[in-house]
PATITI-969214 format. One record per residue (C-alpha): x, y, z; residue number from 0. Coordinates in nm, 2 decimals, padded with zeros to 4 digits. Layout:
BEGIN
SITE      u      v      w   k
SITE      X      Y      Z NUM
...
! end
This chain:
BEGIN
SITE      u      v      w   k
SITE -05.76  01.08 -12.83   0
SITE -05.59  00.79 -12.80   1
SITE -05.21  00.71 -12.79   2
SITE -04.95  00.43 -12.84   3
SITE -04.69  00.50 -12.67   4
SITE -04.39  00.28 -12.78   5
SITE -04.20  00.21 -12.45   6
SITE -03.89  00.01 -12.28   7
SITE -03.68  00.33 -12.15   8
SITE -03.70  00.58 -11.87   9
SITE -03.81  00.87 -12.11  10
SITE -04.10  00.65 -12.22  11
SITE -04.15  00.58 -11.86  12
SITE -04.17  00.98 -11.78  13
SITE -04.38  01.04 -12.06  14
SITE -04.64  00.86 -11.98  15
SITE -04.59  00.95 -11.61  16
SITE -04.65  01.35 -11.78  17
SITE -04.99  01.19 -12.00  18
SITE -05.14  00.98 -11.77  19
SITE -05.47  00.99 -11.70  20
SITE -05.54  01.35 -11.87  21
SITE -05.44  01.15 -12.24  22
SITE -05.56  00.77 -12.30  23
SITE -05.23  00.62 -12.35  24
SITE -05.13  00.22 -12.36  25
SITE -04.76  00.13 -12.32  26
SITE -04.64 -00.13 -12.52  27
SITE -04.30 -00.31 -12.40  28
SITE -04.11 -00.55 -12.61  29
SITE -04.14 -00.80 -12.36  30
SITE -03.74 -00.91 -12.36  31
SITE -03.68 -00.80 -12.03  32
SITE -03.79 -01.01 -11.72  33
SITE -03.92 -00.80 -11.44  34
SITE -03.92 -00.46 -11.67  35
SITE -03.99 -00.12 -11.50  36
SITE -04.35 -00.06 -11.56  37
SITE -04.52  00.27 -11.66  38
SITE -04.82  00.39 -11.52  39
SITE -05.13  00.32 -11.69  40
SITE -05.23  00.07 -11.93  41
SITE -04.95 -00.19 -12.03  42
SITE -04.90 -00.42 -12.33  43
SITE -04.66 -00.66 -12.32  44
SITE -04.49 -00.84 -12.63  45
SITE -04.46 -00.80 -13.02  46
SITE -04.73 -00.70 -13.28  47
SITE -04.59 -00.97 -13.57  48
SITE -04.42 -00.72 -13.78  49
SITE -04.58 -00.42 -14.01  50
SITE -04.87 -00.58 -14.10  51
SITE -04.95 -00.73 -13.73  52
SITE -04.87 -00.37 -13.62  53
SITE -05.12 -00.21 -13.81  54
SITE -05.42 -00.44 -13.79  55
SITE -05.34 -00.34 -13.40  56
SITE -05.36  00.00 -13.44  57
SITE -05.66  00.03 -13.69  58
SITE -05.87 -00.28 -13.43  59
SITE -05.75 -00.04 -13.08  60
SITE -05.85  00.29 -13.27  61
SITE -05.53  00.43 -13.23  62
SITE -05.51  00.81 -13.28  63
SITE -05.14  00.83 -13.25  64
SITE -04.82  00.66 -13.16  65
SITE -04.54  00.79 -12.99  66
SITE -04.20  00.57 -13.05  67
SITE -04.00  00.62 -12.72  68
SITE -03.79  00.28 -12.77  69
SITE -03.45  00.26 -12.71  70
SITE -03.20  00.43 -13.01  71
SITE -03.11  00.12 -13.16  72
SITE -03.43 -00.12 -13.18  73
SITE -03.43  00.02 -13.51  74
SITE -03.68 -00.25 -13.66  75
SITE -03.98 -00.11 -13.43  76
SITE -03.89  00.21 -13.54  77
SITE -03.92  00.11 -13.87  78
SITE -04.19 -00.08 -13.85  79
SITE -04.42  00.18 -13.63  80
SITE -04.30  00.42 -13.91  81
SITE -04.45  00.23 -14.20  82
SITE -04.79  00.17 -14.00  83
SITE -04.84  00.47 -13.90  84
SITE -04.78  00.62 -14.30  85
SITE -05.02  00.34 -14.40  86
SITE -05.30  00.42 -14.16  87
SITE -05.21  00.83 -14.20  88
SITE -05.22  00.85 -13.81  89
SITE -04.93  01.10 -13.65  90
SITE -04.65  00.96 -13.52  91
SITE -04.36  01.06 -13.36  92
SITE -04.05  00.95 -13.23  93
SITE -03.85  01.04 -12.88  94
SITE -03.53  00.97 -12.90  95
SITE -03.28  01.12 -12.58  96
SITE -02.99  01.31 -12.76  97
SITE -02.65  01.12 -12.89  98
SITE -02.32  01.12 -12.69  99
SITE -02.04  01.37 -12.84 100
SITE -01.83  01.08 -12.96 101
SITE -01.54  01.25 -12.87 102
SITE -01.21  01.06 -12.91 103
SITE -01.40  00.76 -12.97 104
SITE -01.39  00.50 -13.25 105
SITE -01.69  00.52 -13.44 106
SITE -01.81  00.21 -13.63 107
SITE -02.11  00.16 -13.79 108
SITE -02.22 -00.20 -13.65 109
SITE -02.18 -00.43 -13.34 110
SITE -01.93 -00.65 -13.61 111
SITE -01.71 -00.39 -13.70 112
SITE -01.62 -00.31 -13.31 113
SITE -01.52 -00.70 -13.33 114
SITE -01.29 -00.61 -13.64 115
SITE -01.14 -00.30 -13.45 116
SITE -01.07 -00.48 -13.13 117
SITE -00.91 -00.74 -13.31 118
SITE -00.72 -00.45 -13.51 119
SITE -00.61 -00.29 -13.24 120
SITE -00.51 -00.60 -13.00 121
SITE -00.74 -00.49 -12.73 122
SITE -00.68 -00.76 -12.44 123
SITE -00.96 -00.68 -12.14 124
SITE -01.27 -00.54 -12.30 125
SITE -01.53 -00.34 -12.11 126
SITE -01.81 -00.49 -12.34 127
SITE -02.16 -00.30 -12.31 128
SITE -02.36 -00.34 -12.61 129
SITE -02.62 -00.52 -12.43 130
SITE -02.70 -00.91 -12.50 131
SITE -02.74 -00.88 -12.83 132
SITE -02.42 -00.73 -12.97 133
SITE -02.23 -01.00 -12.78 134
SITE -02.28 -01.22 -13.02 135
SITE -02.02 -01.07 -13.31 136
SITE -01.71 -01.09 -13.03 137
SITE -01.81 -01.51 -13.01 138
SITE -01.49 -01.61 -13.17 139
SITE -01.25 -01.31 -13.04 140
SITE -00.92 -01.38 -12.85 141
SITE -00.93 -01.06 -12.55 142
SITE -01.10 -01.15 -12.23 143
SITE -01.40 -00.97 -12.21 144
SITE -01.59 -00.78 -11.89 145
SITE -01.98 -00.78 -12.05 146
SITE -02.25 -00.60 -11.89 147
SITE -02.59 -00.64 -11.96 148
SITE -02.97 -00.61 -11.78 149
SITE -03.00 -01.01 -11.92 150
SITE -02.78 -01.28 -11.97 151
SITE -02.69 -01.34 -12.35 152
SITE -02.70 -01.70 -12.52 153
SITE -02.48 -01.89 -12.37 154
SITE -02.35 -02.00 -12.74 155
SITE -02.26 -01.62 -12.82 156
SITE -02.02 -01.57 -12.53 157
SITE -01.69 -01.58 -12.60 158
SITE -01.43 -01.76 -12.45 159
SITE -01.31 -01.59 -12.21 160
SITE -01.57 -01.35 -12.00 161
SITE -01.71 -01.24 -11.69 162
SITE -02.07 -01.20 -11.75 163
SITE -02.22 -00.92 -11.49 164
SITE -02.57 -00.87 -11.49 165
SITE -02.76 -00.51 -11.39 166
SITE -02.95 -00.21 -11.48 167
SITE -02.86  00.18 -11.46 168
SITE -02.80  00.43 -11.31 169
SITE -02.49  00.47 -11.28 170
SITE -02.22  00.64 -11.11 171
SITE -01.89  00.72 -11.20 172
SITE -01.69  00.61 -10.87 173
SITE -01.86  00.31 -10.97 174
SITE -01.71  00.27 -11.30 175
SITE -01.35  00.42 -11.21 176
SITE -01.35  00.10 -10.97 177
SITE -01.45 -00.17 -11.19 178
SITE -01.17 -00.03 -11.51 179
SITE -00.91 -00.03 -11.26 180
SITE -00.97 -00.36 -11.11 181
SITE -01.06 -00.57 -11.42 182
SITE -00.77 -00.39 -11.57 183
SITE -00.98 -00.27 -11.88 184
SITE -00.80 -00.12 -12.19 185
SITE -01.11 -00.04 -12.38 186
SITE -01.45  00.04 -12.39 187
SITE -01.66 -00.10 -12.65 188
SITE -02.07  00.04 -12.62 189
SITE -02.31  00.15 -12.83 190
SITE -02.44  00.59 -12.84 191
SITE -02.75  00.49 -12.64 192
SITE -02.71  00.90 -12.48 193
SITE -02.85  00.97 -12.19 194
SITE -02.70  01.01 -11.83 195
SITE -02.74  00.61 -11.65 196
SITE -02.52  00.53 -11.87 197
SITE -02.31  00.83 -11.91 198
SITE -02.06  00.75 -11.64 199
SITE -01.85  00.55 -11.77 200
SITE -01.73  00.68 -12.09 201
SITE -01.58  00.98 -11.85 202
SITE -01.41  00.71 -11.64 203
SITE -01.25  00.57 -11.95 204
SITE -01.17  00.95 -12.04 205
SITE -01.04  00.98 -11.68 206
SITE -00.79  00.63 -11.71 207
SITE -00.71  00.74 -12.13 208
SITE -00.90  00.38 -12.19 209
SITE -00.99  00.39 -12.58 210
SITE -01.37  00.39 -12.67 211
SITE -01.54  00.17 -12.94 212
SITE -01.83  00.33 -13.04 213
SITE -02.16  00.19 -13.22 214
SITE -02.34  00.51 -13.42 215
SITE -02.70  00.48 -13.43 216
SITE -02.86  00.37 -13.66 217
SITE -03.04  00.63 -13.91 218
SITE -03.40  00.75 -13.81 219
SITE -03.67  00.66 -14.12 220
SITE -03.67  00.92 -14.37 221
SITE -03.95  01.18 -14.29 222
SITE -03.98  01.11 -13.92 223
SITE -04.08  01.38 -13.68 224
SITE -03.83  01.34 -13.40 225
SITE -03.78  01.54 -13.08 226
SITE -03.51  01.46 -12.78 227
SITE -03.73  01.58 -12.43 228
SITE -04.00  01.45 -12.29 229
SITE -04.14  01.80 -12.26 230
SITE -04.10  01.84 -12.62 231
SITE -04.28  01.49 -12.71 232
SITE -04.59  01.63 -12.43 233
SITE -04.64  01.91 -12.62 234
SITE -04.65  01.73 -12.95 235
SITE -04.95  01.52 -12.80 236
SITE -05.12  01.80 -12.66 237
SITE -05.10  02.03 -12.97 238
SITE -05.30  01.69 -13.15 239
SITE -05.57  01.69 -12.87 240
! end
């Protein structure tokens, strides 16, 4: 058997860690990260040119089954491994590490509607971590912002005001206490990636009563097997074998 395993995240990471080499697995990365953390095992690097490129890839590599272990919100590879995969009748799965409790947080429904409520609410120093690509709604906005991402965003998206900090999880909550207090932050704008590297700082905003923007994910495909444990998406492949 042969498996896609649809990577980019430390859960696709650890499942392939688990298959490798008893299941013939490739990785496939996105390719929008320089210097990505690498799996074990076979790696492909870079897009498949939508639906249709997807699934002349799958049906020319003899794929047997993909497992989608992309991050929650790259929602059009989701999408797109869901259509293939119906097309070509081939199993398909998708691990996806549980939600945050949202909490006290503000829940909005896209990266432009935490602009609007940070405008609403007169935010002035923004913890901005919606990675490099939700930066680009807060362009025109009038609070400084702190924006932390693994790569630097357009230049052009940036707002005004900013201090851009670039790095990658874990981490740890000290760490996040520290940088509120001295950037002075009086709200947290992210997306509900889950998961623990990034956990620490919505209970260092919790611990300083800094308000939380959050982005919800966005909805699964209808009719997707989903699971939230590596364990759980192992014994999915095995039961196929």
């Amino acid at each position: 058997m042969r498996v896609l395993l649809l990577g980019g995240t430390s859960e696709a990471r650890a499942l392939a860690k688990n298959l490798h080499p008893q299941v013939d697995i490739v990785s496939s990365l996105a390719g929008r990260v320089p210097d990505p953390a690498l799996p074990v095992g076979p790696v492909r690097v870079g897009g498949f040119g939508g639906v249709d490129g997807l699934t002349r890839w799958l049906r020319d590599e003899r794929i047997d089954a993909v497992v989608d272990a992309t991050h929650p919100f790259a929602a059009t590879m989701t999408a797109h491994a869901a259509e293939a995969c119906s097309e070509l009748r081939i199993p398909h799965l998708v691990l996806a590490r549980p939600a945050w409790a949202p909490g006290d947080a503000i829940v909005v429904a896209s990266d432009v509607e935490a602009a609007e409520t940070v405008a609403a609410q007169a935010y002035s120093r923004v913890f901005l971590t919606t990675g490099r690509s939700g930066v680009h709604a807060f362009t025109d906005s009038d609070a400084w912002f702190l924006i932390r991402a693994v790569t630097a965003p357009d230049p052009a998206a940036l707002p005004r005001r900013h201090q851009l900090v670039l790095s990658r999880g874990p981490y740890r909550y000290d760490g996040e206490l520290a940088l509120l207090r001295e950037h002075r932050i009086d709200a947290l704008v992210t997306k509900n990636s889950g998961g623990a590297m990034t956990r620490a700082k919505l209970d260092a905003a919790a611990a300083l009563d800094i308000p939380v923007v959050m982005v919800a994910r966005p909805p699964l495909p209808a009719g997707v097997a989903a699971v939230g444990t590596v364990d759980e998406a192992a014994d999915w492949v095995a039961r196929l074998g």
